[in-house]
Every structure is written in C-alpha cells, then in structure tokens.
PDB file with one MODEL, atoms N, CA, C and O in Angstrom:
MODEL        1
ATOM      1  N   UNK A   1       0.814  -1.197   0.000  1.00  0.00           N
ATOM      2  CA  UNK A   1       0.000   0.000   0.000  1.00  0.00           C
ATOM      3  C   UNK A   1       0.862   1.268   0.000  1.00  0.00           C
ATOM      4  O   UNK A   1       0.571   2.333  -0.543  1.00  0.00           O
ATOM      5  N   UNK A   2       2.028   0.966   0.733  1.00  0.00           N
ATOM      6  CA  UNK A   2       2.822   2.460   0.993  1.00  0.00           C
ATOM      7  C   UNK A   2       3.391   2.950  -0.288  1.00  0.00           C
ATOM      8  O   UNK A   2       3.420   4.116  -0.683  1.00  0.00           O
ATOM      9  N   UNK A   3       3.972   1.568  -1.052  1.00  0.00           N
ATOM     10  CA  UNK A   3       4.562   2.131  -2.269  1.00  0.00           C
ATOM     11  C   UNK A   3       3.599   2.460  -3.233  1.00  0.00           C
ATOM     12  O   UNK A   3       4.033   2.686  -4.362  1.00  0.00           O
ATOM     13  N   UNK A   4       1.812   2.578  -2.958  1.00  0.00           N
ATOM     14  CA  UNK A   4       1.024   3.012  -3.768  1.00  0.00           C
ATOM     15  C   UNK A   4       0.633   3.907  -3.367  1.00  0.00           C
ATOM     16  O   UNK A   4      -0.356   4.219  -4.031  1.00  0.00           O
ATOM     17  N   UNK A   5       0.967   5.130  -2.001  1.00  0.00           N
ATOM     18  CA  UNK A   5       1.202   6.359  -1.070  1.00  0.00           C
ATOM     19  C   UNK A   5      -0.499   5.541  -0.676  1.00  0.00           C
ATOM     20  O   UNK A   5      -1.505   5.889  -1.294  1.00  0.00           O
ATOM     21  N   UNK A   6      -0.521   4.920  -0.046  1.00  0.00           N
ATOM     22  CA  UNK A   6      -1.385   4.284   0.683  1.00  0.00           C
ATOM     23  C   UNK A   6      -1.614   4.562   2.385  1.00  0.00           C
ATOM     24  O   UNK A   6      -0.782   3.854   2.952  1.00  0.00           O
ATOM     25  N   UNK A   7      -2.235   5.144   3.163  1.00  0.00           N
ATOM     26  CA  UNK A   7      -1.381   5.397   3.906  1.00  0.00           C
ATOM     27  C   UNK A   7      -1.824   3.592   5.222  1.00  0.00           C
ATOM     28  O   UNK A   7      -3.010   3.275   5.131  1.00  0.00           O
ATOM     29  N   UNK A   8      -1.456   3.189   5.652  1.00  0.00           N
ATOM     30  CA  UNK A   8      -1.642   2.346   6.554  1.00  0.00           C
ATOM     31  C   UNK A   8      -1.920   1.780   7.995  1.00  0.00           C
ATOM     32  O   UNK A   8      -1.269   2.543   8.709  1.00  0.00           O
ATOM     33  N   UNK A   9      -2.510   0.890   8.785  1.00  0.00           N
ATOM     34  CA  UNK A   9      -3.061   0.829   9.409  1.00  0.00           C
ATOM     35  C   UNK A   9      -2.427  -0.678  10.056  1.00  0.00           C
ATOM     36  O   UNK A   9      -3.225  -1.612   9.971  1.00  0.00           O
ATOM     37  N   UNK A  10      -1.092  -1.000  10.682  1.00  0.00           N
ATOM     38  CA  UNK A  10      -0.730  -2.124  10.932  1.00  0.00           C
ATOM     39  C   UNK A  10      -1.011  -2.145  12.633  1.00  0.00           C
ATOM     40  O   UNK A  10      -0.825  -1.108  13.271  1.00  0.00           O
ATOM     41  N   UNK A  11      -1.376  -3.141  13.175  1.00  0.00           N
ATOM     42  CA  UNK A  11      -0.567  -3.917  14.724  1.00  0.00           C
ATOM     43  C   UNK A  11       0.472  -3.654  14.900  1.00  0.00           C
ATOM     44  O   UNK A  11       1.409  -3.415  14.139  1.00  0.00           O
ATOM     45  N   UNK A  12       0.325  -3.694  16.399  1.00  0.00           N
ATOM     46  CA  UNK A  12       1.320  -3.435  17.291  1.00  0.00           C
ATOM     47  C   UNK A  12       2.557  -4.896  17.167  1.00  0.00           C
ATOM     48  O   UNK A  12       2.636  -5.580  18.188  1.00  0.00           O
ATOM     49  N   UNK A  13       3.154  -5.171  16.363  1.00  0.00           N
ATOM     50  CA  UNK A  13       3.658  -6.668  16.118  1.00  0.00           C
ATOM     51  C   UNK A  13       5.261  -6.591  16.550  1.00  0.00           C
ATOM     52  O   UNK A  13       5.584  -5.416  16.722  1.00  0.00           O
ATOM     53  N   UNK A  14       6.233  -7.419  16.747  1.00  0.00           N
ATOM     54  CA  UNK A  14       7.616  -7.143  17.240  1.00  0.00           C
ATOM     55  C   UNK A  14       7.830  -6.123  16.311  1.00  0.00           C
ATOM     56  O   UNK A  14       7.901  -5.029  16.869  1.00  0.00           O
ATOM     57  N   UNK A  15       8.007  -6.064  14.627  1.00  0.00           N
ATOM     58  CA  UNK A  15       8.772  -5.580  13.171  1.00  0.00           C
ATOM     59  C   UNK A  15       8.140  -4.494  13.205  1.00  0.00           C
ATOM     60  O   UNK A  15       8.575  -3.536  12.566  1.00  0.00           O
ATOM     61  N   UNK A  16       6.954  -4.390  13.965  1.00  0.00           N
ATOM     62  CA  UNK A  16       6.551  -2.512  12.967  1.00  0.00           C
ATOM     63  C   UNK A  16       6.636  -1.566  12.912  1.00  0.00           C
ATOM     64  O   UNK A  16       6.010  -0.761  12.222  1.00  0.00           O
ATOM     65  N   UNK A  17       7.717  -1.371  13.879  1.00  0.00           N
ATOM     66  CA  UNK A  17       8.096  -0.197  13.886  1.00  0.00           C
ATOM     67  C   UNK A  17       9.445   0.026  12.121  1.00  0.00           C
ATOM     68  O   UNK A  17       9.757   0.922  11.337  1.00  0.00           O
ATOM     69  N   UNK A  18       9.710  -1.125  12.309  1.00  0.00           N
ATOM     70  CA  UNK A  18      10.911  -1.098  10.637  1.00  0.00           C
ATOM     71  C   UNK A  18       9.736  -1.220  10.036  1.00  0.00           C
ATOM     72  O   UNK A  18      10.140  -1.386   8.885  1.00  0.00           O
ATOM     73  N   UNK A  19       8.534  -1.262   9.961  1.00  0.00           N
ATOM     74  CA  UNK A  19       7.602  -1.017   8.527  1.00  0.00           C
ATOM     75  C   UNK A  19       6.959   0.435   8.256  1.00  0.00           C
ATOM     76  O   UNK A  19       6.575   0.774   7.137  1.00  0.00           O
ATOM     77  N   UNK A  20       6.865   1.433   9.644  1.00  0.00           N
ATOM     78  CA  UNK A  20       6.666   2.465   9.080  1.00  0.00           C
ATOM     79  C   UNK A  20       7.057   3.363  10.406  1.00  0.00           C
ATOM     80  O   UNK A  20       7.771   2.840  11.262  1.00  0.00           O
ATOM     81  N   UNK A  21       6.573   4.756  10.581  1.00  0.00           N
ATOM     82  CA  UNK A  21       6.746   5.323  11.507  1.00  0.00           C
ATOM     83  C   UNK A  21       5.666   5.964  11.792  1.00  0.00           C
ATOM     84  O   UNK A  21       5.047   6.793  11.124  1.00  0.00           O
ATOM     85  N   UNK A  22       5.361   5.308  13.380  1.00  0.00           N
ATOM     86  CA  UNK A  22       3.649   5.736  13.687  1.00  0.00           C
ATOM     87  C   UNK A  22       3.526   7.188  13.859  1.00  0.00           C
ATOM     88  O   UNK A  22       4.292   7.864  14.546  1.00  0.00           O
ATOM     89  N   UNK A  23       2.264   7.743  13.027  1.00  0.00           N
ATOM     90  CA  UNK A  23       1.751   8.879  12.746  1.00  0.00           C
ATOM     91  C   UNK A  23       2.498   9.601  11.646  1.00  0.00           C
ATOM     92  O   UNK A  23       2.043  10.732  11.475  1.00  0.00           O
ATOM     93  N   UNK A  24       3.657   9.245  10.729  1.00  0.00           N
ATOM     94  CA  UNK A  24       3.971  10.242  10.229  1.00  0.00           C
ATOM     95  C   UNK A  24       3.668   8.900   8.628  1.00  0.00           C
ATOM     96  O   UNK A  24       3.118   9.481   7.693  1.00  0.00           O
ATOM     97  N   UNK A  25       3.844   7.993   8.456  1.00  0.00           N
ATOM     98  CA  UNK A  25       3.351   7.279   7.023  1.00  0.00           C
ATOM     99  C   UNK A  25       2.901   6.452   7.298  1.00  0.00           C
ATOM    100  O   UNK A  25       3.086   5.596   6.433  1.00  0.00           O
ATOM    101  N   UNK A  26       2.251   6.055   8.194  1.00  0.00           N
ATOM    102  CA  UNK A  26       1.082   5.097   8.894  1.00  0.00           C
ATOM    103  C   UNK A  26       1.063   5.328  10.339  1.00  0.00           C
ATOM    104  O   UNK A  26       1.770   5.977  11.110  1.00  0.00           O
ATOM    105  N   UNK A  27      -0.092   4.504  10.471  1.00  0.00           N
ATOM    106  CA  UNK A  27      -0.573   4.104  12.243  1.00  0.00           C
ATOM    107  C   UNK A  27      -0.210   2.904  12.334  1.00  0.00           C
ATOM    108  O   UNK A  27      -0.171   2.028  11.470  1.00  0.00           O
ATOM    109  N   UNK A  28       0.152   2.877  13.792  1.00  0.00           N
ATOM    110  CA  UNK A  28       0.589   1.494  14.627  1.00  0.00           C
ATOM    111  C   UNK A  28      -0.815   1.665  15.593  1.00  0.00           C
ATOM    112  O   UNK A  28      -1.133   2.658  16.248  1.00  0.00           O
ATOM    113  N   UNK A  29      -1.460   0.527  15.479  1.00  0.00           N
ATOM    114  CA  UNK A  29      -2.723   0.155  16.433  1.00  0.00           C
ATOM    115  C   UNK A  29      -2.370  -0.457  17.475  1.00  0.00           C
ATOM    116  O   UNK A  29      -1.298  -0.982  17.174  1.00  0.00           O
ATOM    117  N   UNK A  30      -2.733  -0.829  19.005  1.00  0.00           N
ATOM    118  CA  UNK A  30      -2.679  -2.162  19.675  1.00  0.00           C
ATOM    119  C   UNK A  30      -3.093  -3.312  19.019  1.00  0.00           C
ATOM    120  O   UNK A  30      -3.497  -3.298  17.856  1.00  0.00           O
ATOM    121  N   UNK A  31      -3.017  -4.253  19.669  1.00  0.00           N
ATOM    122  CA  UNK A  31      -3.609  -6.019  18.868  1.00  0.00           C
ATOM    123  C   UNK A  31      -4.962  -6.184  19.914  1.00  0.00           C
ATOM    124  O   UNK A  31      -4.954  -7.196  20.616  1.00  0.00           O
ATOM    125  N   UNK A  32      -5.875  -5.443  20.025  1.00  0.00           N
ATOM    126  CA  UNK A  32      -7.235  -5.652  19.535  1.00  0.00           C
ATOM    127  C   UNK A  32      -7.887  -4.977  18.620  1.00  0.00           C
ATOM    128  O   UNK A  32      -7.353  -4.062  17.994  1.00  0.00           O
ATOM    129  N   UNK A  33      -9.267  -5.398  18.416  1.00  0.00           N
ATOM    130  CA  UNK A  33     -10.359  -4.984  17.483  1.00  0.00           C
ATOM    131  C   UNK A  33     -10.582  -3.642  17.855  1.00  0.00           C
ATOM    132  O   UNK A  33     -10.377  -2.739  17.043  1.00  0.00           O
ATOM    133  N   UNK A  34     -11.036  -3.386  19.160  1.00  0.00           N
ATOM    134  CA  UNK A  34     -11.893  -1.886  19.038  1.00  0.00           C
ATOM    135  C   UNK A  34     -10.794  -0.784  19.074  1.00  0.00           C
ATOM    136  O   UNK A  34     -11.130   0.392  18.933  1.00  0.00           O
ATOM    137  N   UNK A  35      -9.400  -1.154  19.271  1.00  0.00           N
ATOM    138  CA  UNK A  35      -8.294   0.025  19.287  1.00  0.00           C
ATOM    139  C   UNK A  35      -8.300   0.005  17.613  1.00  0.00           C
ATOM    140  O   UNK A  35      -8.012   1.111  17.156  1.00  0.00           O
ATOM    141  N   UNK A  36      -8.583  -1.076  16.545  1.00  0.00           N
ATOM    142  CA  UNK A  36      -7.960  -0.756  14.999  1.00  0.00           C
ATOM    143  C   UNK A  36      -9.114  -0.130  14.825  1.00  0.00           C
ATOM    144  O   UNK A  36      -9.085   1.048  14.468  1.00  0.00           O
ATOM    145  N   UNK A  37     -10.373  -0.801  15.046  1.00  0.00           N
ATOM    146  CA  UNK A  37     -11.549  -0.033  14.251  1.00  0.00           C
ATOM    147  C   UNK A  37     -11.583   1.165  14.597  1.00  0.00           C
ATOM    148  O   UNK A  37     -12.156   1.697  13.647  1.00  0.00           O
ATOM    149  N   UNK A  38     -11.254   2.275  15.633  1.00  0.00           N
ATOM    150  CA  UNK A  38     -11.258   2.912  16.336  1.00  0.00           C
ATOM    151  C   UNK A  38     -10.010   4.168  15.272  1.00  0.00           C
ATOM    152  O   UNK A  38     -10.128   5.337  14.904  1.00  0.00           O
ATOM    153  N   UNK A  39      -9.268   3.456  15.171  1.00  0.00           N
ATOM    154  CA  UNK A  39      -8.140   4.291  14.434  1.00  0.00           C
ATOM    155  C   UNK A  39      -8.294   4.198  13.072  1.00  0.00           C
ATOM    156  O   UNK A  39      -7.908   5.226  12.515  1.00  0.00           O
ATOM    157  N   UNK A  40      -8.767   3.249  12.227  1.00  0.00           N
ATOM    158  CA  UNK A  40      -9.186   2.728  10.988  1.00  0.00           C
ATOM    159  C   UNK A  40     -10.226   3.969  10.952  1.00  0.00           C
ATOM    160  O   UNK A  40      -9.728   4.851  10.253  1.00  0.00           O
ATOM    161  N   UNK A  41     -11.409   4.329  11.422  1.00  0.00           N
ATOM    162  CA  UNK A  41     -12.188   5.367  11.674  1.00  0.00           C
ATOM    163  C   UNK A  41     -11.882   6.425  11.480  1.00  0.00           C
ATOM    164  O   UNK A  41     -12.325   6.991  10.481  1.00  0.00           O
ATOM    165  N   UNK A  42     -11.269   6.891  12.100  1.00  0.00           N
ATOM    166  CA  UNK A  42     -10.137   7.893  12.685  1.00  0.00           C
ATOM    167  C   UNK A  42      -9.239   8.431  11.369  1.00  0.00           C
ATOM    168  O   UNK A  42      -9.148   9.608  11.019  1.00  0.00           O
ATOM    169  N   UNK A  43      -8.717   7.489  10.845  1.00  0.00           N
ATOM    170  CA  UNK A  43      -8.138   7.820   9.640  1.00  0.00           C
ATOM    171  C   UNK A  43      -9.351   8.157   8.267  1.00  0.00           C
ATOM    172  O   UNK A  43      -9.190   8.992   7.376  1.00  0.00           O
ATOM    173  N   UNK A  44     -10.339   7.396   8.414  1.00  0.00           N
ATOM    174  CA  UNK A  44     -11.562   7.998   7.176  1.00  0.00           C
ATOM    175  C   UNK A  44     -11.973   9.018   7.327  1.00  0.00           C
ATOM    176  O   UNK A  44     -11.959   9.679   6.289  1.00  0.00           O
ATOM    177  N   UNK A  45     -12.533   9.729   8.541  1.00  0.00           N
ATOM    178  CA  UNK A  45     -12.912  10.714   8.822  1.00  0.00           C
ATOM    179  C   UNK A  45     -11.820  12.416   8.932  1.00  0.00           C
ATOM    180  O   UNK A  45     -11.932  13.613   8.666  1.00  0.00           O
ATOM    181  N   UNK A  46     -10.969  11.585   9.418  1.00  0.00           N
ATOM    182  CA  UNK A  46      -9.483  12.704   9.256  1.00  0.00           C
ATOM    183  C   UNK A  46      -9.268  13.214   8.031  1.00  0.00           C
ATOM    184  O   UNK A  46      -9.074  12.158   7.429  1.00  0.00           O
ATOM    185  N   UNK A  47      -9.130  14.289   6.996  1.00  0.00           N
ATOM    186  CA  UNK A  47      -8.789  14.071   5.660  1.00  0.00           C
ATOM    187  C   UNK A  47      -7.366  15.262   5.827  1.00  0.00           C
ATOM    188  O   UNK A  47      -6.692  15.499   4.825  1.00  0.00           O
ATOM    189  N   UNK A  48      -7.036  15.930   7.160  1.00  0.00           N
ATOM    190  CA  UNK A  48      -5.723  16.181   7.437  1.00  0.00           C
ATOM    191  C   UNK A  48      -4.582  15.093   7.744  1.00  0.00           C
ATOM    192  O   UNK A  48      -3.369  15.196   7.565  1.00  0.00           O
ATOM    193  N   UNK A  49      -5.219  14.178   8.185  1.00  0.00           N
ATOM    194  CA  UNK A  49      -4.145  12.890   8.554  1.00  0.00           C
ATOM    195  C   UNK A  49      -3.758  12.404   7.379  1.00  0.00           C
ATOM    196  O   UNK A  49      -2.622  12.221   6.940  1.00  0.00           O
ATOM    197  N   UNK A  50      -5.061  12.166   6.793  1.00  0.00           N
ATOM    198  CA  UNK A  50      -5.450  10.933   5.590  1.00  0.00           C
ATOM    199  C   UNK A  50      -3.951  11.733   4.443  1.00  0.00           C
ATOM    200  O   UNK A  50      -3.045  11.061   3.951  1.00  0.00           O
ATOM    201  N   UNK A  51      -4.136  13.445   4.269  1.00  0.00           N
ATOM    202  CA  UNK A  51      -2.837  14.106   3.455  1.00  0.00           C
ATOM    203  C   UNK A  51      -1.958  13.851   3.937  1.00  0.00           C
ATOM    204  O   UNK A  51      -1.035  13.449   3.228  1.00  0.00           O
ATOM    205  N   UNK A  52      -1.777  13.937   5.291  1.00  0.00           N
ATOM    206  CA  UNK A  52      -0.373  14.382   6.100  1.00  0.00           C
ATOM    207  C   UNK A  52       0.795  12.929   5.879  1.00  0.00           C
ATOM    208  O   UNK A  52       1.965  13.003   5.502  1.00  0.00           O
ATOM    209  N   UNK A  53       0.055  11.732   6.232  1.00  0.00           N
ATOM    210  CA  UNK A  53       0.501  10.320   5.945  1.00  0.00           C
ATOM    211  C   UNK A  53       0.365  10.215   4.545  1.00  0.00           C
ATOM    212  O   UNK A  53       1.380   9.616   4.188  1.00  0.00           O
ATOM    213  N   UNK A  54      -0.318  10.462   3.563  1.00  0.00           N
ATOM    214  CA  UNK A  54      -0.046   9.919   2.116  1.00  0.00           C
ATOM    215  C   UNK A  54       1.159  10.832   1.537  1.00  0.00           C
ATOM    216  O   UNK A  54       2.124  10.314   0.974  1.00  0.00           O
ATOM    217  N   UNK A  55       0.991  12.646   1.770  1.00  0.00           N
ATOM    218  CA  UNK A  55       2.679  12.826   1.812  1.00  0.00           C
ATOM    219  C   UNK A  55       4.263  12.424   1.968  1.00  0.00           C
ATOM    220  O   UNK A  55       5.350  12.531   1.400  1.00  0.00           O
ATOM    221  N   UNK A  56       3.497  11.773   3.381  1.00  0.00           N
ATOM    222  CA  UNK A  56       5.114  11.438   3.628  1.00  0.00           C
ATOM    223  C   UNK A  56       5.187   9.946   2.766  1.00  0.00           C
ATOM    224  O   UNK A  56       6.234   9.463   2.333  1.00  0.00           O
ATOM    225  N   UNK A  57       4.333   9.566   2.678  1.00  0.00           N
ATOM    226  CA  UNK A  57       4.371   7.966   1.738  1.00  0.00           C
ATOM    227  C   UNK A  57       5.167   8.415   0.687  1.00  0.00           C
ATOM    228  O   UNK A  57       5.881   7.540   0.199  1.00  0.00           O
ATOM    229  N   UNK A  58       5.290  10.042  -0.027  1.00  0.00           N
ATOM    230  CA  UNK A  58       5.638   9.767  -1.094  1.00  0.00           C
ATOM    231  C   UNK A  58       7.436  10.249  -1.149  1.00  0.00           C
ATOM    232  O   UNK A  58       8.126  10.451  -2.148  1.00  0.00           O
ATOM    233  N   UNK A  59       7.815  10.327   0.290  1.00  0.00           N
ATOM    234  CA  UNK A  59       9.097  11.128   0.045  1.00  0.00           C
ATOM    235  C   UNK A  59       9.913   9.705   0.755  1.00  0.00           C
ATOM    236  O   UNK A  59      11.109   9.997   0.736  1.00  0.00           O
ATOM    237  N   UNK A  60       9.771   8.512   1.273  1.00  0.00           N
ATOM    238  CA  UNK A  60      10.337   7.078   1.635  1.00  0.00           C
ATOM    239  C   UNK A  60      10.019   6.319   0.291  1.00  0.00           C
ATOM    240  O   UNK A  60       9.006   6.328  -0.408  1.00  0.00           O
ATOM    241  N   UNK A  61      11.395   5.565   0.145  1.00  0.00           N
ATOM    242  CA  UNK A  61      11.271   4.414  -0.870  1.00  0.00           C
ATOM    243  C   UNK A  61      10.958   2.903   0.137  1.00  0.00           C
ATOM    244  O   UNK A  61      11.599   2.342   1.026  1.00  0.00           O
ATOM    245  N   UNK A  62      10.091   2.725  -0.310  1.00  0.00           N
ATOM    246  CA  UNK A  62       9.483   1.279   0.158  1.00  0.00           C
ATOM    247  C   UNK A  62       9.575   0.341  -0.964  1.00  0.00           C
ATOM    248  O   UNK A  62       8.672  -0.495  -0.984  1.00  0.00           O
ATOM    249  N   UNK A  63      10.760   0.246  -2.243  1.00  0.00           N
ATOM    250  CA  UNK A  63      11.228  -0.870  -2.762  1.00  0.00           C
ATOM    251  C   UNK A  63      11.855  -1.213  -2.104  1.00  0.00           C
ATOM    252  O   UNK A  63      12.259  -0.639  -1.092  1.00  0.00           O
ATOM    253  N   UNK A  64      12.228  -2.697  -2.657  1.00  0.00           N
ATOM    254  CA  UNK A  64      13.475  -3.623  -2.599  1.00  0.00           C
ATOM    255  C   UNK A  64      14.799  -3.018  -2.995  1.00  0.00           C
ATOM    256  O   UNK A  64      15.776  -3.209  -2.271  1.00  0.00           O
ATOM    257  N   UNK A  65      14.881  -2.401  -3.944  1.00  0.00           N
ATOM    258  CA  UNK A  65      16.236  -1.840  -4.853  1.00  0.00           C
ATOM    259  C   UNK A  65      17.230  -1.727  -4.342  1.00  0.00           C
ATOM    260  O   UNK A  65      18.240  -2.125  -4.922  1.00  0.00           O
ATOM    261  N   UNK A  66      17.318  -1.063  -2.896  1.00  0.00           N
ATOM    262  CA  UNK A  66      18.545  -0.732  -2.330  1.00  0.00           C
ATOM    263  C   UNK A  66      19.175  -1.989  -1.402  1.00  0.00           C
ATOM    264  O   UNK A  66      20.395  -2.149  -1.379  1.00  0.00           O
ATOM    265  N   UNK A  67      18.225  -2.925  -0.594  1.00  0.00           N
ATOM    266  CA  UNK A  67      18.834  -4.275  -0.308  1.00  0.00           C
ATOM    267  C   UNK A  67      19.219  -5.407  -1.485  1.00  0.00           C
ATOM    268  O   UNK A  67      20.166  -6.189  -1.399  1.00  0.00           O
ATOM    269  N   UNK A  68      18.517  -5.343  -2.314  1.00  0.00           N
ATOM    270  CA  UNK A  68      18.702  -5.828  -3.601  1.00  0.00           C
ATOM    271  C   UNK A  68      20.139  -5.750  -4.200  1.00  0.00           C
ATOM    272  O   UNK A  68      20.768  -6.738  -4.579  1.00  0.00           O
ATOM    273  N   UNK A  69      20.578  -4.490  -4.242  1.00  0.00           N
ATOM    274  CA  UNK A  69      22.326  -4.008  -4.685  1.00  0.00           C
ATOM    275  C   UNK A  69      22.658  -4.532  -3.639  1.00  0.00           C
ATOM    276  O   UNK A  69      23.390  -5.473  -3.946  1.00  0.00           O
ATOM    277  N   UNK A  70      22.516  -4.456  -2.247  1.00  0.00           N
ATOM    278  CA  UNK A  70      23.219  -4.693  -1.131  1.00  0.00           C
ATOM    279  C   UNK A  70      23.863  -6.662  -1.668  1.00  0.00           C
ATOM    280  O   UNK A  70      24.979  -7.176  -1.728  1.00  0.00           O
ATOM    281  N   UNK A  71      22.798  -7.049  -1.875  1.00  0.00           N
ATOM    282  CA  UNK A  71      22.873  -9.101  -2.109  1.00  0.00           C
ATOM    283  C   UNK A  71      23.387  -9.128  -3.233  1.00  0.00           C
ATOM    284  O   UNK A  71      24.112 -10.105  -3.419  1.00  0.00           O
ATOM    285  N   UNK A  72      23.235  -8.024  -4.536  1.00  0.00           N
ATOM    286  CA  UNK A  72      24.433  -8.486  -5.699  1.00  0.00           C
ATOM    287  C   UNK A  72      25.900  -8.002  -5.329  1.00  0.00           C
ATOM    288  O   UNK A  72      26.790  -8.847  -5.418  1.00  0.00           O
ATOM    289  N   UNK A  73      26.084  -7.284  -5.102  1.00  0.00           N
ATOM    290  CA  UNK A  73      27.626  -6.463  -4.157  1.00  0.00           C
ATOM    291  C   UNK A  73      28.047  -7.842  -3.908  1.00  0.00           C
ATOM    292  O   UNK A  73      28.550  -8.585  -4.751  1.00  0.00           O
ATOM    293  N   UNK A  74      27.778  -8.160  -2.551  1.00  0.00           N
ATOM    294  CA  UNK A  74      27.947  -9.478  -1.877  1.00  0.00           C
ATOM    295  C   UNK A  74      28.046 -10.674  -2.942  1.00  0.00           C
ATOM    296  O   UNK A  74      28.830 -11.516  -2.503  1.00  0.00           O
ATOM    297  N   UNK A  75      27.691 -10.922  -3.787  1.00  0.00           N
ATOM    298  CA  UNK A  75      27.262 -11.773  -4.992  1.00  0.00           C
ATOM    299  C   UNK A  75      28.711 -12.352  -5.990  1.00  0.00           C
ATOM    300  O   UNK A  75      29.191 -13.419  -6.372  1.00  0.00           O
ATOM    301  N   UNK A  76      29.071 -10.433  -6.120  1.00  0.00           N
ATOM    302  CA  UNK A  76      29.906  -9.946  -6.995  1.00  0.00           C
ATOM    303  C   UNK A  76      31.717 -10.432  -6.596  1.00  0.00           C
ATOM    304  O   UNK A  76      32.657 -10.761  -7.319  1.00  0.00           O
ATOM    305  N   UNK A  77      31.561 -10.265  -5.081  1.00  0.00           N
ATOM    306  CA  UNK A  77      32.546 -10.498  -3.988  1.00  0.00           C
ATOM    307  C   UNK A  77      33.579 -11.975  -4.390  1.00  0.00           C
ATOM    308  O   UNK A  77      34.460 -12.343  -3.612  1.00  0.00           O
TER     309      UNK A  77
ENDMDL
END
C-alpha cells in the first residue's frame, strides 16, 4: 500500500516499527479490534491525517532496490 502512497493501518507486532513510523506514514494500532476499528475510523474521517501520511508515503522508498544491490555487491565479492 505504501509504495502506492497508501497510507496504513498495521498492529502493534515485534517488526513494525521497521515497517513504518507511527503517525507520520502510517498508524501502529494495539492487537485488539476496538483500538484498529477505532483508528481505521479515525483515519476515514481525518482528511488532514489521511494528506499528512499519504505525503510522507511519497518522500520514503518502500522498494526492494537498495537491499537488492546490497545481495548483488555481496554476490559480486
């Protein structure tokens, strides 16, 4: 979604903080229901958030490309 300036809506999970950064190109929820629906909400009704996060979606690269060179480098070795 991010690399489609999507903005997102993940759990609180060990990794998610390396998948985005809460409030500025997504939300980090707790791991229940009424905290996502609650913020899931929150984000439809917001249409300052809804800009503020699809902005920053568009200034982070969320390809592969740059670990990608990292494994041919290594490859090349």
């Amino acid at each position: 979604a991010q690399i489609l300036n999507k903005p997102v809506v993940i759990t609180n999970f060990e990794t998610s903080k390396s998948q985005l950064i809460d409030g500025v190109d997504g939300i980090i929820v707790p791991m229940n229901n009424e905290q996502c629906a609650e913020r899931i909400y929150r984000l439809i009704k917001d249409k300052e958030l809804q800009r503020r996060l699809i902005e920053n979606t568009k200034i982070t690269d969320y390809t592969n490309k740059q670990e990608l060179e990292k494994i041919y480098a290594l490859l090349e070795e």
